[in-house]
Backbone as JSON Lines, residues from 0, in Angstrom:
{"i":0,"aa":"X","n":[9.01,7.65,-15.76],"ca":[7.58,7.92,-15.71],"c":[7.21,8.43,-14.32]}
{"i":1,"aa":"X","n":[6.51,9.61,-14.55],"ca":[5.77,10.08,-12.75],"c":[4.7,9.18,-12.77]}
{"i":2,"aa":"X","n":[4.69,8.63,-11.45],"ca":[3.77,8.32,-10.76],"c":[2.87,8.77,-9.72]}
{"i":3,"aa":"X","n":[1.67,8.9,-10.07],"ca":[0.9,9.39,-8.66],"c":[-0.2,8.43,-7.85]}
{"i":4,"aa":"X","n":[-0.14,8.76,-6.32],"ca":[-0.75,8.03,-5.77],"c":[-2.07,8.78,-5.0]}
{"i":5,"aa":"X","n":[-3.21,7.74,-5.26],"ca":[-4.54,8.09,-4.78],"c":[-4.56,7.32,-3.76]}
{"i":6,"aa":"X","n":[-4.72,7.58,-2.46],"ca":[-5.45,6.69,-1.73],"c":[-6.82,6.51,-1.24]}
{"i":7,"aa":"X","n":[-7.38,5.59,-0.77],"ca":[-8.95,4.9,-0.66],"c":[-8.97,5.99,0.55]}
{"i":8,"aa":"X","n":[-10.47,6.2,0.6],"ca":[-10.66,7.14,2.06],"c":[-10.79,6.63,3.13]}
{"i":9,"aa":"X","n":[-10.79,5.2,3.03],"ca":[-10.6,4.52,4.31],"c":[-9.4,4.65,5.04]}
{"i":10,"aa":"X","n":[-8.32,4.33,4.09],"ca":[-6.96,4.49,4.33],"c":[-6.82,5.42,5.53]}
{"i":11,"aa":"X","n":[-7.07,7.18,4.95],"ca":[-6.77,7.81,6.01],"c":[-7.6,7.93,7.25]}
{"i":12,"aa":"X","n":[-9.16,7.88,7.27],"ca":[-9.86,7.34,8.48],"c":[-10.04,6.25,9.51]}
{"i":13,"aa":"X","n":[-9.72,4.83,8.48],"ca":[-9.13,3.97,9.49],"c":[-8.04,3.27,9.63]}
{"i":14,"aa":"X","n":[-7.83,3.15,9.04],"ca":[-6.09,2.12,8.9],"c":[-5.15,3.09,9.31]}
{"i":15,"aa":"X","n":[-4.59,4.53,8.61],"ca":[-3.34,5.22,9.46],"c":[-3.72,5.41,10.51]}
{"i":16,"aa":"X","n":[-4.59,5.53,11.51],"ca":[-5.41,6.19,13.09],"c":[-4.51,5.0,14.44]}
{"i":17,"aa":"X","n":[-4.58,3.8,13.26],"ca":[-4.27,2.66,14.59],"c":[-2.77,2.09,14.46]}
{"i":18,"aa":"X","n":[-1.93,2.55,13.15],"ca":[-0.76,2.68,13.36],"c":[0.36,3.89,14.31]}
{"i":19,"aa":"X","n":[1.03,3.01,14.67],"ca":[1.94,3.94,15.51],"c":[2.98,5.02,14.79]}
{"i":20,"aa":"X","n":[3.11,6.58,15.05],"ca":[3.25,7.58,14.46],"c":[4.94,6.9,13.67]}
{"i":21,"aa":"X","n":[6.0,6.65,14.17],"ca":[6.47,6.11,14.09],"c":[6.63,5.11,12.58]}
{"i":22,"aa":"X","n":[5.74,4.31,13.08],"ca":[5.56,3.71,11.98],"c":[4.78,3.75,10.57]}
{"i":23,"aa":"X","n":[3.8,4.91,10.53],"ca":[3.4,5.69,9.62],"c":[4.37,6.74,9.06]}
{"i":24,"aa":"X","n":[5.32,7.17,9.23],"ca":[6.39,7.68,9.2],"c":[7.16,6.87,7.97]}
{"i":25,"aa":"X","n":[7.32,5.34,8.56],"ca":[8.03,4.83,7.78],"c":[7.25,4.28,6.59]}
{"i":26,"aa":"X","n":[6.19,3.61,6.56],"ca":[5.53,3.68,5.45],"c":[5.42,4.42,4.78]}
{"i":27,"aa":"X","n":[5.3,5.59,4.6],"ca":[4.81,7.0,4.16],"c":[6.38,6.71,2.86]}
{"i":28,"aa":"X","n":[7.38,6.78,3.72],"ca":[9.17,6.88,3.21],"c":[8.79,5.59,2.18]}
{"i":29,"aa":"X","n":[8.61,4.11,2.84],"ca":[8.54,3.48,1.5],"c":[7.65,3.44,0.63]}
{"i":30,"aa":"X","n":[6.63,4.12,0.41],"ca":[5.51,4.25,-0.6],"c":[6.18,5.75,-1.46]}
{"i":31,"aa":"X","n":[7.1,6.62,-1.01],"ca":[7.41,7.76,-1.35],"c":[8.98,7.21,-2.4]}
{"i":32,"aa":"X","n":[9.22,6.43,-1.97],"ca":[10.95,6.16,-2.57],"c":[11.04,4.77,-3.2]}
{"i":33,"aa":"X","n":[10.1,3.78,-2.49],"ca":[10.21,2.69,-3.34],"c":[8.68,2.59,-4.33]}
{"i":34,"aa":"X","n":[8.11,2.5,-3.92],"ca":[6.37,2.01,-4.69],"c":[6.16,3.4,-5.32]}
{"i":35,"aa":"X","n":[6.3,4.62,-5.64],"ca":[6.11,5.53,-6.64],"c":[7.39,5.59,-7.43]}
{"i":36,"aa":"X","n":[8.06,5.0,-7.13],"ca":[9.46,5.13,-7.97],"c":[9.06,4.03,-9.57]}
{"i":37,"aa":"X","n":[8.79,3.06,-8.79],"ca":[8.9,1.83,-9.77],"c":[7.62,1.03,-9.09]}
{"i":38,"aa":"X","n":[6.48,0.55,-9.46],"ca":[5.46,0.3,-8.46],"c":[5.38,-1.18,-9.27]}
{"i":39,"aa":"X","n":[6.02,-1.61,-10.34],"ca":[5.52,-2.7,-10.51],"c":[6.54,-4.04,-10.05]}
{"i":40,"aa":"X","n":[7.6,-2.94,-9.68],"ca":[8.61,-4.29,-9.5],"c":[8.9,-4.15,-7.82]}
{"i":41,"aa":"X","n":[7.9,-3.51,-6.99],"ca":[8.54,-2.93,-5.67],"c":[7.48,-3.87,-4.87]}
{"i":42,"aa":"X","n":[6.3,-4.17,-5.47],"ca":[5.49,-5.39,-4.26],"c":[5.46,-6.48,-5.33]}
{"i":43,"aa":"X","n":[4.81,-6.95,-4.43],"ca":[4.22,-8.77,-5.51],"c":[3.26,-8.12,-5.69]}
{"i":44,"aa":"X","n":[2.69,-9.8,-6.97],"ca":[1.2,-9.65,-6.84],"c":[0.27,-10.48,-6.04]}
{"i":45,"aa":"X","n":[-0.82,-10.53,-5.63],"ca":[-1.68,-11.08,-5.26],"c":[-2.23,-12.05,-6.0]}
{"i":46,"aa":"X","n":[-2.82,-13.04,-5.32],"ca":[-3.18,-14.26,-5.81],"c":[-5.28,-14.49,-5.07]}
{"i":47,"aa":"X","n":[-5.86,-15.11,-6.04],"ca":[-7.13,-15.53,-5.51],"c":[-8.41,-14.3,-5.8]}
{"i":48,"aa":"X","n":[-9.13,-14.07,-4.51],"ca":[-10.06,-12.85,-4.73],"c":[-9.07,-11.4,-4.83]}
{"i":49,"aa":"X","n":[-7.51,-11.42,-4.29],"ca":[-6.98,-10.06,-4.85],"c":[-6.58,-10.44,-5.96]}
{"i":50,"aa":"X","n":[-7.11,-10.96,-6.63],"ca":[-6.26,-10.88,-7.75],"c":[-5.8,-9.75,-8.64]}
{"i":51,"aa":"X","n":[-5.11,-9.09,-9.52],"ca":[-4.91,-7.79,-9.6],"c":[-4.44,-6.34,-9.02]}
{"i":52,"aa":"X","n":[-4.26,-7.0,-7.75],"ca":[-3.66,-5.91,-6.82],"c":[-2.32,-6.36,-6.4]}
{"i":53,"aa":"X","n":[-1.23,-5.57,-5.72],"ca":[-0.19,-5.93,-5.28],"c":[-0.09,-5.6,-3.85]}
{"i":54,"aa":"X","n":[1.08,-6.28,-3.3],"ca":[1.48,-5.92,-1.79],"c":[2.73,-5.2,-1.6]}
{"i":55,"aa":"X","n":[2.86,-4.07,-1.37],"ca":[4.32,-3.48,-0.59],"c":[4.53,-3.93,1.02]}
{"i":56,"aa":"X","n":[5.55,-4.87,1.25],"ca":[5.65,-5.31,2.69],"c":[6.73,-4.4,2.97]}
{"i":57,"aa":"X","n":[6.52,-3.43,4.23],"ca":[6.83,-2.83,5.11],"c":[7.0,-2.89,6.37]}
{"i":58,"aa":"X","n":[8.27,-3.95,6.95],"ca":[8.1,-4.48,7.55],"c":[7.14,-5.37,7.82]}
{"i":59,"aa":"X","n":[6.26,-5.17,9.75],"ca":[5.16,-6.22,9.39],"c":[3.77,-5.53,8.85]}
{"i":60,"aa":"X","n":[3.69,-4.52,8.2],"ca":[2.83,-3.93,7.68],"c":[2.25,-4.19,6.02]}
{"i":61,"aa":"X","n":[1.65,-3.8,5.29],"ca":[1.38,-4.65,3.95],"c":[0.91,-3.26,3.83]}
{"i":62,"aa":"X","n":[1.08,-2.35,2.35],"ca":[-0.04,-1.52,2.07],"c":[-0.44,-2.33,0.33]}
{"i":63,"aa":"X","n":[-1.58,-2.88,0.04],"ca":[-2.18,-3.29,-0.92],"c":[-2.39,-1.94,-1.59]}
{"i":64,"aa":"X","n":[-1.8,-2.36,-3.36],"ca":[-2.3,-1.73,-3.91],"c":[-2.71,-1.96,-5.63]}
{"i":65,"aa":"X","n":[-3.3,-1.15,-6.74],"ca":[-3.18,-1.56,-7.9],"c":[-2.57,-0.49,-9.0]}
{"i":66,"aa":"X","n":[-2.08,-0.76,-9.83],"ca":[-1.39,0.12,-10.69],"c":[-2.7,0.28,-12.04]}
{"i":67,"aa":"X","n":[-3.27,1.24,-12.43],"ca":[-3.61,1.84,-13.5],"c":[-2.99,2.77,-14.32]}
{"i":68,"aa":"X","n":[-2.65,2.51,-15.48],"ca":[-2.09,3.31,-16.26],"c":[-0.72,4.3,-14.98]}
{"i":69,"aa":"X","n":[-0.78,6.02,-14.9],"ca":[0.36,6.45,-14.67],"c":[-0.24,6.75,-12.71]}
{"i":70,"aa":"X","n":[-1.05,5.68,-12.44],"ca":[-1.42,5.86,-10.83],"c":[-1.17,4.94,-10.27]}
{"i":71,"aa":"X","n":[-1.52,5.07,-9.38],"ca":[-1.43,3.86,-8.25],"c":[-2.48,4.31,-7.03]}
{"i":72,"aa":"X","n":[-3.29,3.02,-7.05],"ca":[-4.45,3.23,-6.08],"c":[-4.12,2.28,-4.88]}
{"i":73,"aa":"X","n":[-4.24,3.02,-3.73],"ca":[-3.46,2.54,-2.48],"c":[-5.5,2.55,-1.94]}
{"i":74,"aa":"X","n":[-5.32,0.82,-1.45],"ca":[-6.65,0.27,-1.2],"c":[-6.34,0.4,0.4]}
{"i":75,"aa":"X","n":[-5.49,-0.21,0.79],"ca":[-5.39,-0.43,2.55],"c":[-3.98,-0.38,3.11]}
{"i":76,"aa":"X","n":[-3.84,-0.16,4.27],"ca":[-2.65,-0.51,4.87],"c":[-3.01,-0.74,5.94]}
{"i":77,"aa":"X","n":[-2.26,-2.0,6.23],"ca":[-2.56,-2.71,8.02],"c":[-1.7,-3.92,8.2]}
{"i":78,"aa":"X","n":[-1.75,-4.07,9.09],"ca":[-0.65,-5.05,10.12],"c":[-0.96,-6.28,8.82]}
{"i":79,"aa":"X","n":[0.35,-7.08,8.97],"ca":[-0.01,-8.51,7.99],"c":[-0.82,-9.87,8.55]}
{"i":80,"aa":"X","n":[-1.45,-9.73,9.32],"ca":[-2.56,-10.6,10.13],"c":[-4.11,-10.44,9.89]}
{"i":81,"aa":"X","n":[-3.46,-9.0,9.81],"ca":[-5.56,-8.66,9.57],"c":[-5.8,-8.31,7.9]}
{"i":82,"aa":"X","n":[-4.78,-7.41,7.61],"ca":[-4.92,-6.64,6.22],"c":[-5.87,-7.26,5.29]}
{"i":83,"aa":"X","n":[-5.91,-8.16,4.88],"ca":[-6.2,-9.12,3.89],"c":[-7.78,-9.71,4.31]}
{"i":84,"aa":"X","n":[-8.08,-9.51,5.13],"ca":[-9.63,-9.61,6.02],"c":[-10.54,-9.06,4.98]}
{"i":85,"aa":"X","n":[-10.54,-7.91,5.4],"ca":[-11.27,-6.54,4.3],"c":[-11.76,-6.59,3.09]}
């Protein structure tokens, strides 16, 4: 099955701006090879007010997201301290 990914417009205005190039780099690789490949078995799920969404841990990075039908909606990505704030 193709998968495609939408991301939130926050995503690219604030959350990639304060990661290091580097390390947007590498996220980019595991959202490209692991989480569009197979998105339901590549994060967990969330528990509580996320309920319904999942986490891809990338290193110490998290990008939250949810699977609809043949998409995947990428809500945030940020360090694993703050992410979950939002």
């Amino acid at each position: 099955m193709k998968w495609q990914a939408i991301y939130h417009p926050d995503v690219e205005k604030e959350d990639l701006p304060k990661i290091p190039k580097n390390l947007q780099a590498r996220i980019k690789k595991a959202i490209e090879l692991r989480l569009l490949q197979d998105p339901a078995s590549s994060g967990e799920p969330l528990r509580k007010s996320l309920k319904g969404h999942r986490k891809l841990r990338v290193g110490n990075y998290r990008v939250i997201y949810r699977i609809e039908e043949s998409t995947v909606f990428i809500f945030k990505i940020g360090h694993r301290k703050e992410v979950y704030r939002k």
